[in-house]
C-alpha positions in Angstrom: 0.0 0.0 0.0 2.7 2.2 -0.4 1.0 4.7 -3.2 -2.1 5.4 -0.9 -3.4 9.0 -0.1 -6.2 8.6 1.5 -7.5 5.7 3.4 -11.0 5.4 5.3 -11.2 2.1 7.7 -14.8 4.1 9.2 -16.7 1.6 11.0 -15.2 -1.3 10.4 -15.6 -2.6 13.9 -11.7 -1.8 15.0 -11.2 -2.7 18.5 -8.7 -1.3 21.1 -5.5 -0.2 19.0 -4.2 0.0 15.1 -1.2 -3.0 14.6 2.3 -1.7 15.5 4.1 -1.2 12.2 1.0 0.6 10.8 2.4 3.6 9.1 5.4 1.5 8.0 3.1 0.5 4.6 1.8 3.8 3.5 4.7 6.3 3.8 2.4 8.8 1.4 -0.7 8.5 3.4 -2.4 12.0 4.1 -6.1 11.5 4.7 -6.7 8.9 7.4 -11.0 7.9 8.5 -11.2 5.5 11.4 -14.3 7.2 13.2 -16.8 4.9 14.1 -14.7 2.1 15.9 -14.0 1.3 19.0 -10.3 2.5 19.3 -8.5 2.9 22.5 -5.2 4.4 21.4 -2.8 4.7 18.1 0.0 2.8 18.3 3.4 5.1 19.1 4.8 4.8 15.9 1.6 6.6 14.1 4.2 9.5 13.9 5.6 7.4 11.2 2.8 8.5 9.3 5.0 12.2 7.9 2.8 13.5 5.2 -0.9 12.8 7.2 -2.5 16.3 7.3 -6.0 14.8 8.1 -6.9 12.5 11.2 -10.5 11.8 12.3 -10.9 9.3 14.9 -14.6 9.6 15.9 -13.0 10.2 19.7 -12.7 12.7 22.0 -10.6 10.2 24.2 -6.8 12.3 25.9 -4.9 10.0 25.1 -5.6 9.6 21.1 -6.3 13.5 21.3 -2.5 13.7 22.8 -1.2 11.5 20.0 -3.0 14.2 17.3 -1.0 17.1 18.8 2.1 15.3 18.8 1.6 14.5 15.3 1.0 18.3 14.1 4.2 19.8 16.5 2.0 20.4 19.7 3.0 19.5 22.9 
């Protein structure tokens, strides 16, 4: 998957966390959907994810919300 821009995984019943390794296969990836599942975090090498501008996780939860301002700079 290494060409993909934008990838939508809306729910499709995702439990607790994304596989470590995650961003390792889509190096291009800028438009990321996984609202509507059930995730308890992103996995700590998300950041490998360099060119995503757009993140909607459906989730208000701190510690994904923590994850998204680490990812634009934030701290």
């Amino acid at each position: 998957m290494p060409s993909i821009r934008k990838l939508c995984l809306s729910d499709n019943n995702l439990v607790d966390a994304l596989p470590s390794g995650f961003g390792e296969g889509c190096p291009l990836l800028e438009h990321l959907d996984l609202s509507g599942n059930i995730l308890s975090s992103l996995p700590d090498d998300i950041d490998d994810l360099k060119k995503l501008h757009f993140l909607d996780m459906g989730s208000i939860l701190p510690e994904l919300e923590r994850k998204v301002d680490l990812l634009n700079g934030n701290n």
